[in-house]
C-alpha positions in Angstrom: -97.7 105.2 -2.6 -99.2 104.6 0.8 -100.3 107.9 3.0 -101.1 107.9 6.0 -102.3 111.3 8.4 -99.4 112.8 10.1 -98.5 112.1 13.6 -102.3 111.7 14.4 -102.4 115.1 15.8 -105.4 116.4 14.2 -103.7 118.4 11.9 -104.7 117.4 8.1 -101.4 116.6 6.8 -100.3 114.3 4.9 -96.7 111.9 4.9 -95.7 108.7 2.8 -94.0 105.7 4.2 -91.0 105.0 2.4 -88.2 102.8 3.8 -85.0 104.7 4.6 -82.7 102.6 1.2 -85.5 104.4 -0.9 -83.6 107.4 -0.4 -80.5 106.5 -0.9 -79.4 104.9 -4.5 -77.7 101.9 -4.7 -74.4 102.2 -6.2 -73.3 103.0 -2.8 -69.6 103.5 -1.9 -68.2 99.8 -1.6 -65.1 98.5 -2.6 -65.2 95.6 -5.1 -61.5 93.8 -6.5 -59.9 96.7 -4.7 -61.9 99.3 -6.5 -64.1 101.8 -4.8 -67.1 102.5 -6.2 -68.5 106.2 -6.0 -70.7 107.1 -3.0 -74.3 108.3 -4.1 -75.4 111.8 -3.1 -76.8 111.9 0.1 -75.4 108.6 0.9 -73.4 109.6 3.8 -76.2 110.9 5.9 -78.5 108.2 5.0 -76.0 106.0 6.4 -75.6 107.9 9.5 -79.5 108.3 10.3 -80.1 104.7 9.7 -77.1 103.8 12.0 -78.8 105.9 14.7 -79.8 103.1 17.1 -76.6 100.9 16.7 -74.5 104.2 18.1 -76.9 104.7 20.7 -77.2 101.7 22.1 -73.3 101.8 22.4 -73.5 105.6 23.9 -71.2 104.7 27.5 -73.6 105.2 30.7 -71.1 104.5 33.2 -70.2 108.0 34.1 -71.7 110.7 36.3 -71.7 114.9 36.7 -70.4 115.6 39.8 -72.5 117.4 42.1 -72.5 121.2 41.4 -73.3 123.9 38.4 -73.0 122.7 35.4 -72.3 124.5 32.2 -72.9 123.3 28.6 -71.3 125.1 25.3 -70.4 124.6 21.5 -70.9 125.5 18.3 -73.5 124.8 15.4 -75.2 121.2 15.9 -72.8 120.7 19.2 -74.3 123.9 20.6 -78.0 122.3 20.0 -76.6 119.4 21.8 -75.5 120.9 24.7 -78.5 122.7 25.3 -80.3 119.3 25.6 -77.8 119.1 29.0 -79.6 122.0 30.9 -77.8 125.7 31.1 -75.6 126.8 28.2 -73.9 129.0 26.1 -72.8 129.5 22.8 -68.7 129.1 22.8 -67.9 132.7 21.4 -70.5 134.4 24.6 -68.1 132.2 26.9 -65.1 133.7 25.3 -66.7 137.5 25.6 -67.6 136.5 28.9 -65.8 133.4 30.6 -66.4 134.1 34.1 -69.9 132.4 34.8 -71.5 130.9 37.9 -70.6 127.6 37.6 -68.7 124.5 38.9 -67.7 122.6 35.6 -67.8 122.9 32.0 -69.2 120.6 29.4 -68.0 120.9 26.0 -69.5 119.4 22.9 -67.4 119.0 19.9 -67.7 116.0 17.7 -64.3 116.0 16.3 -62.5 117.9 19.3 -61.1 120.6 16.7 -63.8 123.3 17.0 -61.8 126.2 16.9 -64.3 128.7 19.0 -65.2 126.1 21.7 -61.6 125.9 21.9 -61.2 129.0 22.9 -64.0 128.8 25.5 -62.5 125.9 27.2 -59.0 128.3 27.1 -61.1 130.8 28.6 -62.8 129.0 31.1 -61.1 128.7 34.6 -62.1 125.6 36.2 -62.7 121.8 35.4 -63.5 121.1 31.6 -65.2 117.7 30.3 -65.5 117.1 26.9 -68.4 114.8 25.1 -66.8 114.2 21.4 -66.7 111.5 19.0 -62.3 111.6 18.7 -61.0 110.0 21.6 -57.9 112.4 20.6 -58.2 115.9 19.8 -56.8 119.6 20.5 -60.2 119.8 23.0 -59.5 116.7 24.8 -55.7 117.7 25.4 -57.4 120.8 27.8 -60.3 118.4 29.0 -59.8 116.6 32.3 -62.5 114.0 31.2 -63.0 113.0 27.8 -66.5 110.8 27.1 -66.6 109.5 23.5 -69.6 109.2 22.3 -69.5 107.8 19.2 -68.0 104.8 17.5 -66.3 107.2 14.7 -66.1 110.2 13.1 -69.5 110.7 10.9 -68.2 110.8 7.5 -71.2 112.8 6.4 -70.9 117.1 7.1 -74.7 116.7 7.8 -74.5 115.3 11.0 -77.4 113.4 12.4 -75.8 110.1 14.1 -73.2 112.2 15.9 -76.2 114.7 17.3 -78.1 112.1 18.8 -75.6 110.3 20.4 -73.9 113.5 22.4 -77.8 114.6 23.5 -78.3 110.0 24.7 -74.2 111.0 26.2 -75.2 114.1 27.8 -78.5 112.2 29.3 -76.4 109.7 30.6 -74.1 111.8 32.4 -76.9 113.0 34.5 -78.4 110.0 35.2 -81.3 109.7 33.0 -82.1 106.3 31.1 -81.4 105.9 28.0 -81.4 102.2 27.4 -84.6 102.9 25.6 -83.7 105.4 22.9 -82.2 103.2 20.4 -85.7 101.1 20.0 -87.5 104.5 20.5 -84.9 105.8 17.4 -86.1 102.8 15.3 -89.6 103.2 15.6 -88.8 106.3 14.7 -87.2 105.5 11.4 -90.0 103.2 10.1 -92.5 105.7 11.1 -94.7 108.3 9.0 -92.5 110.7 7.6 -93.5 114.2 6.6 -94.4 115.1 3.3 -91.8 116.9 0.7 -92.9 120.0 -0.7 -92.1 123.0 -2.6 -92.5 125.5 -0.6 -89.1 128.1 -0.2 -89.5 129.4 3.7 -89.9 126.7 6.8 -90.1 128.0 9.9 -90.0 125.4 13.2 -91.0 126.5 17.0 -90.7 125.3 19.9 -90.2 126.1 23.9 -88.2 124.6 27.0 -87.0 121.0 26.1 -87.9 121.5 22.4 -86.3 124.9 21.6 -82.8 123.1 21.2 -84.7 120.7 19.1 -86.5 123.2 16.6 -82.8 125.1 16.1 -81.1 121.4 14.9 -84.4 121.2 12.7 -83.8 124.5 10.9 -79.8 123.9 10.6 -80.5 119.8 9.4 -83.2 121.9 6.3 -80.5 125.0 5.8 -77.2 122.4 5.3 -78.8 119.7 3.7 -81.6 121.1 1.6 -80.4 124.3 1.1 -83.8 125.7 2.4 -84.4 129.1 4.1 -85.8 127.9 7.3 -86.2 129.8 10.7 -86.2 128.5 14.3 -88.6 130.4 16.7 -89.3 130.3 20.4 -92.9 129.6 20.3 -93.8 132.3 22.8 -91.2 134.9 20.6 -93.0 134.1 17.4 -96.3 135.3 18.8 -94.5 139.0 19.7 -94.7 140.6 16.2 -92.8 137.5 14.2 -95.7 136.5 12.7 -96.1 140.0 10.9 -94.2 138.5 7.7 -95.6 135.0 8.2 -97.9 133.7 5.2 -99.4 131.2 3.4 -96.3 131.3 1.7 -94.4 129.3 4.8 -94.2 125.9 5.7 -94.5 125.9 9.3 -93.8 123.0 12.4 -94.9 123.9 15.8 -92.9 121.2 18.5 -95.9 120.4 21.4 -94.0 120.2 24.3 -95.1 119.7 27.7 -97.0 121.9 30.2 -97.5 125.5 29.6 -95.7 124.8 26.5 -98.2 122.9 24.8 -101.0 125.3 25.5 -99.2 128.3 23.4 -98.1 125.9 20.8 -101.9 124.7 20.2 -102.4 128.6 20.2 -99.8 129.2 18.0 -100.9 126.7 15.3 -104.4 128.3 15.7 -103.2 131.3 14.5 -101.1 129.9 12.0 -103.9 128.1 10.5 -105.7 131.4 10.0 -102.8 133.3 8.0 -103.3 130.0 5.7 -100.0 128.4 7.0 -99.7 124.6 5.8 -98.7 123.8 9.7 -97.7 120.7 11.7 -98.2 120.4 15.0 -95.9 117.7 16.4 -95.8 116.0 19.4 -92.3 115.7 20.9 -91.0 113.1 23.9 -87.1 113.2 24.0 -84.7 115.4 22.0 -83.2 112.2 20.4 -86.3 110.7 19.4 -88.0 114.5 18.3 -85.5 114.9 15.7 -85.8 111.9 13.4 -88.4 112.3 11.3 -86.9 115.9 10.6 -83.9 113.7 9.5 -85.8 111.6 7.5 -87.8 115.1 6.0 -83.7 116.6 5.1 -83.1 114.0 2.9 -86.7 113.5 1.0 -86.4 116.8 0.5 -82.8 116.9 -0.8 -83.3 114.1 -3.3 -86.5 115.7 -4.3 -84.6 119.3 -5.1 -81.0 117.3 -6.8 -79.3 118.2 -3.4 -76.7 116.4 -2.3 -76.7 116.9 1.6 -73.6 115.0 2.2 -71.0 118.2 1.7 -73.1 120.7 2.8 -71.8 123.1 0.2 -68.4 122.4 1.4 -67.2 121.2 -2.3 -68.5 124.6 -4.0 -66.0 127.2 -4.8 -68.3 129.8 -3.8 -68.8 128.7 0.3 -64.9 127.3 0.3 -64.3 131.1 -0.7 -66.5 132.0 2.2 -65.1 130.3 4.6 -61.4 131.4 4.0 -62.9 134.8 5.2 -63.6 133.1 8.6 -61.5 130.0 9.3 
């Protein structure tokens, strides 16, 4: 198997190139004389990270913020999205505290039903825009713009395909280019990849445009490998964090830009002492940042007999947990 060093970052790490259908088997869910064939585990999300720059490329550009404050909020990988947009908050802080200093709120919610960003945007008093993949939904009855996003609903739990477009979405609403992410997204995807390994803890850090970033990391590891992995703030980490840090971690430190970049050298410095197998990696656009972590769920899950499709939705044991929230 072909290795190559990773990212060319001067760390000595090692990752093996290995086409994206090497990952996922191939009696893949097709129908054939009207019978449907069973879909491999992890097929979904394999599906949806190598449709990536397809939904990208059809993410809609045509619309603009208007001027004023803008506000960003949702929950779980929605929430990591709308940080990529510039000021937010998590939906149940807006519904402790709705009034906030600002002209319009943006809502993130791939299927529209979240029921806690609901209750944000039922808080909130003023204009609501909502960035979803369901062109219907309880979210975009209250929303007095609704930008879809996506193509469809992602049929894996695990979403990847659906992240990346509401981050290209949000860019576009204020302006930004994105007529290059989709290329930038397949570069991406035939790229180095980072190596599987055993280890039990991950941690992943990273400041200003790659702190929303390093927390989708750590949530793609927990729901589809089942690892216990922990996002830092790279200049948090360094305030008494690293006090139960080890060799025992497998650790990614985001670059960044600026100021950023100096404490994440710094931080992989001291890192590399506590004997921490550490990556540093460079970063250039949320979209683009999170592939190869992608790429790392799903090694890893086939490598553990994870299926990161459900996300533990189809055990007994987290259905029962959830009936104590939902």
């Amino acid at each position: 198997m072909k290795q190559d060093t990773d990212w060319a970052c001067g760390i000595d790490a090692v990752s093996t190139r290995r086409p994206l259908s090497s990952v996922c088997r191939s009696n893949v869910g097709t129908s054939v004389d009207g019978i449907d064939r069973p879909v491999a585990p992890g097929e979904k999300t394999c599906r949806a990270i190598a449709a990536q720059p397809e939904w990208l490329a059809a993410v809609p550009t045509d619309r603009r913020l208007p001027p004023g404050r803008i506000l960003y909020t949702g929950c779980g990988t929605s929430f990591h999205a709308a940080q990529t947009g510039g000021e937010a908050v998590q939906a149940l802080e807006l519904v402790l505290r709705p009034e906030r200093d600002a002209d319009l709120l943006v809502c993130v919610s791939h299927e529209g039903t979240t029921p806690m960003t609901r209750e944000a945007a039922e808080a909130w008093n003023g204009p609501m825009w909502l960035v979803t993949g369901a062109p219907e939904s309880p979210l975009a009855e209250l929303a007095d713009e609704v930008i879809v996003c996506a193509p469809e609903i992602e049929a894996s739990w695990c979403h990847t395909s659906s992240y990346t477009a509401a981050v290209a979405a949000l860019a576009a609403l204020r302006g930004e280019d994105v007529s290059w992410l989709p290329g930038a997204v397949s570069d991406a995807l035939a790229g180095p990849r980072f190596p599987v390994s055993g280890h039990e803890r991950w941690l992943v850090a990273g400041a200003g445009r790659d702190w929303p970033t390093a927390q989708e990391v750590v949530l793609k590891l927990r729901e589809g490998a089942h690892v216990a992995a922990e996002p830092w703030e790279t200049e948090q980490l360094l305030h008494g964090y690293l006090a139960a840090v080890d060799e025992h971690v497998r650790a990614f430190v985001l670059e960044g830009e600026g100021r950023a970049t100096e404490r994440a050298r710094e931080t992989v410095a001291a890192l590399e002492v506590l004997g921490v197998d550490v990556t540093l990696v460079p970063t250039r656009h949320p979209v683009v940042d999170i592939v190869p972590f992608q790429l790392l769920t799903v090694d890893l899950a086939e490598a553990r007999g994870i299926d990161p499709d459900p996300i533990r939705r189809d055990d007994p044991r987290w259905a029962k947990a959830r009936e104590a929230y939902e």
